[in-house]
C-alpha positions as MATLAB code, in Angstrom:
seq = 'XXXXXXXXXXXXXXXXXXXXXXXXXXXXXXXXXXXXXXXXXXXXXXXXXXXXXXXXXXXXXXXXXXXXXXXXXXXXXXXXXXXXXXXXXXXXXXXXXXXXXXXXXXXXXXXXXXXXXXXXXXXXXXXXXXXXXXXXXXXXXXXXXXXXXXXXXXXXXXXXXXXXXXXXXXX';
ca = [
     -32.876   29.378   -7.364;
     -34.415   30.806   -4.092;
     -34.807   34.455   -4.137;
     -33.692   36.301   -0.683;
     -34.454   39.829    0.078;
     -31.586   41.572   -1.350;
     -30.860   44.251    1.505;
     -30.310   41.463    4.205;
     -27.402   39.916    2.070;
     -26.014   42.676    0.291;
     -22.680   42.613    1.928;
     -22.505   39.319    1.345;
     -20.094   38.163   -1.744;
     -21.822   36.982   -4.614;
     -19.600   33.454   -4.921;
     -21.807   31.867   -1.849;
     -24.641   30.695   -3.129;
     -27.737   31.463   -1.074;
     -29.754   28.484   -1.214;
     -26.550   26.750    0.260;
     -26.714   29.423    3.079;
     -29.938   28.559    3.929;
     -30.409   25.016    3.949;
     -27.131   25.125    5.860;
     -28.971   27.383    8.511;
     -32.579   25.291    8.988;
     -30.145   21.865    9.020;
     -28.337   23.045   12.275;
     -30.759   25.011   13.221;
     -32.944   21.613   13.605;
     -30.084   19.944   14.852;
     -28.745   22.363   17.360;
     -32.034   23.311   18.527;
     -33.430   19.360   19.362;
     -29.351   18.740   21.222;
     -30.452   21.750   22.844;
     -33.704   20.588   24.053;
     -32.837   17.387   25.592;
     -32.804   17.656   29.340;
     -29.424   16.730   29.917;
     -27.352   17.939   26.510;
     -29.138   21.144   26.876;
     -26.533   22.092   30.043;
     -23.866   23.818   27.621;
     -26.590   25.757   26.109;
     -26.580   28.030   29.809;
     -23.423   29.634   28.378;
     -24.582   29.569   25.148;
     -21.834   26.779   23.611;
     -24.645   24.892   21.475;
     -25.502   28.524   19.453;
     -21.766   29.509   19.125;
     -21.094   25.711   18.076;
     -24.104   26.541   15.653;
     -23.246   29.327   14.388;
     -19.409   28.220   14.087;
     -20.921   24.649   12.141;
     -22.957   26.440    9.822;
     -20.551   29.113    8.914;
     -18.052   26.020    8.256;
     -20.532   24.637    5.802;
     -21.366   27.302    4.024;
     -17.236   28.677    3.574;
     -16.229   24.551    3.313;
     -14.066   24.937   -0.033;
     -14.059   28.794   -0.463;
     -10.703   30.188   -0.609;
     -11.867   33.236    1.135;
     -15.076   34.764    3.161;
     -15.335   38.204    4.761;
     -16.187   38.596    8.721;
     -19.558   40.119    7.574;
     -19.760   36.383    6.147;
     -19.682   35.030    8.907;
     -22.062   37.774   11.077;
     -25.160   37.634    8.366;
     -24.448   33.102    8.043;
     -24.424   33.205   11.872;
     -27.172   35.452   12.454;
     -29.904   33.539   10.154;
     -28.787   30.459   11.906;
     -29.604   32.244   15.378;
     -32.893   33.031   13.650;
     -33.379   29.390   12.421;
     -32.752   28.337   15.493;
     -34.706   30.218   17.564;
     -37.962   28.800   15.621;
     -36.437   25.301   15.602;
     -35.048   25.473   19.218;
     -38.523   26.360   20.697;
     -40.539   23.402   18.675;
     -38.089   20.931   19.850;
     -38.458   22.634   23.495;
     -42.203   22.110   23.345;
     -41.903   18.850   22.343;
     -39.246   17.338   24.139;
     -41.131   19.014   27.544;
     -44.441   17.302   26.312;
     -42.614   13.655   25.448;
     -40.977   13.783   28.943;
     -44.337   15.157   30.752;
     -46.159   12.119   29.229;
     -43.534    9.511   30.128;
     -44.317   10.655   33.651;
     -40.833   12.205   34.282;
     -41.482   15.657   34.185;
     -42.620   18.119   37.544;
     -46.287   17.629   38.022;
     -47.496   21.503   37.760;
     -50.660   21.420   39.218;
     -54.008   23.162   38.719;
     -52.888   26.796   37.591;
     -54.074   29.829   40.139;
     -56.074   32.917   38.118;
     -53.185   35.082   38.178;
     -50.922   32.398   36.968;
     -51.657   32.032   33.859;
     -50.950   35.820   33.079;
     -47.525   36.027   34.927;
     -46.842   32.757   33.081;
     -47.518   34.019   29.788;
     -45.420   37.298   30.602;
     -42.426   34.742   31.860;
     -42.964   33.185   28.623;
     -43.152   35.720   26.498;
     -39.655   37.364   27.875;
     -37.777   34.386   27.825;
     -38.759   34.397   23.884;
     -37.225   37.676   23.256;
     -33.872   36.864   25.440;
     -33.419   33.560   23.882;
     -34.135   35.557   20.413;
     -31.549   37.578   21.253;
     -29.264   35.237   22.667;
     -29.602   32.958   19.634;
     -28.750   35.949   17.327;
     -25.512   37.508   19.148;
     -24.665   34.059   19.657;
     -25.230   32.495   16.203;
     -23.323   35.716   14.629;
     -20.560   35.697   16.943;
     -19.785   31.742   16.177;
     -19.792   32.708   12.360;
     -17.098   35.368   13.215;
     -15.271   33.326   15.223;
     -15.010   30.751   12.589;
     -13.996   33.301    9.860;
     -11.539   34.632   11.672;
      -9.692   31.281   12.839;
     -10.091   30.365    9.055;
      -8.231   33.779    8.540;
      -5.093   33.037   11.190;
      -4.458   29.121   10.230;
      -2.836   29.299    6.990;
      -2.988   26.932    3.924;
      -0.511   25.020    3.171;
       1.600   26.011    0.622;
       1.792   23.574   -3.144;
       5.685   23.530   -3.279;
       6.565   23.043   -6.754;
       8.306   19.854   -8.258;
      11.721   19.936   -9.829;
      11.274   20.264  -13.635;
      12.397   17.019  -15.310;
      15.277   16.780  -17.364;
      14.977   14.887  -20.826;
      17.729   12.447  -20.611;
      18.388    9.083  -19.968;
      16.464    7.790  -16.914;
      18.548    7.664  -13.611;
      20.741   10.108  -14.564;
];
């Protein structure tokens, strides 16, 4: 059994199992962060749809055959997938931008100016800490929003056969 620090799931309830919640998380994390980082699938990700979806997947694997889950479920499944995907979104990023610079298809950036390199490291470095955040609100809010549609559709209801009589059949 993998052990988790205790204080990041503690609202959690105790009938999901954690290594379920986890390997849920780095699978779509991997998944959503490579469909993210293919030039053209990576257009819904500018309103964020891939992280939601993410988050909203993940949170469906997790609850898939739980009769209930709580909204902070949903926030703390949806929030490690952000997190998961955040790491797994910017490998595939750096990847994907060196397979398509070596095919030849990518914009040829030329020899870098001094100052370039610094201001390019700055751009870097705070598009890391939006997409963090972006992953995170994102991720969480998917998990909610799958919770709470699980919430509003309900079940359908077992009706209940009519007892059989003992008695001759047909009758």
């Amino acid at each position: 059994m993998l052990k988790f620090p205790a204080y990041i799931l503690d609202t959690m309830r105790e009938d999901l199992e954690i290594s379920r919640v986890i390997l849920s998380c780095l699978f779509f994390g991997i998944v959503v962060g490579f469909i993210g980082a293919v030039p053209i699938l990576w257009i819904p990700n500018i309103c964020c749809l891939w992280v939601l979806a993410g988050g909203f997947a993940t949170t469906f694997a997790v609850g898939y055959g739980k009769s209930r889950m709580e909204v902070a479920d949903g926030a703390i499944i949806g929030t490690l997938f952000g997190v998961s995907h955040i790491v797994f979104g910017e490998i595939a990023y750096y990847l994907v931008s060196g397979l398509v610079g070596a095919l030849g298809m990518g914009v040829d950036p030329g020899p870098a100016a001094e100052g370039e390199l610094i201001s390019g490291l700055i751009v870097a470095v705070l598009y890391l800490g939006l997409d963090a955040a972006r992953s995170i609100v994102f991720g969480a809010a998917g998990g909610v929003l799958y919770v709470t549609l699980k919430k509003t559709v309900k079940e359908p209801q077992k009706q209940e056969l009519p007892a059989k009589r003992p008695g001759r059949l047909g009758k």
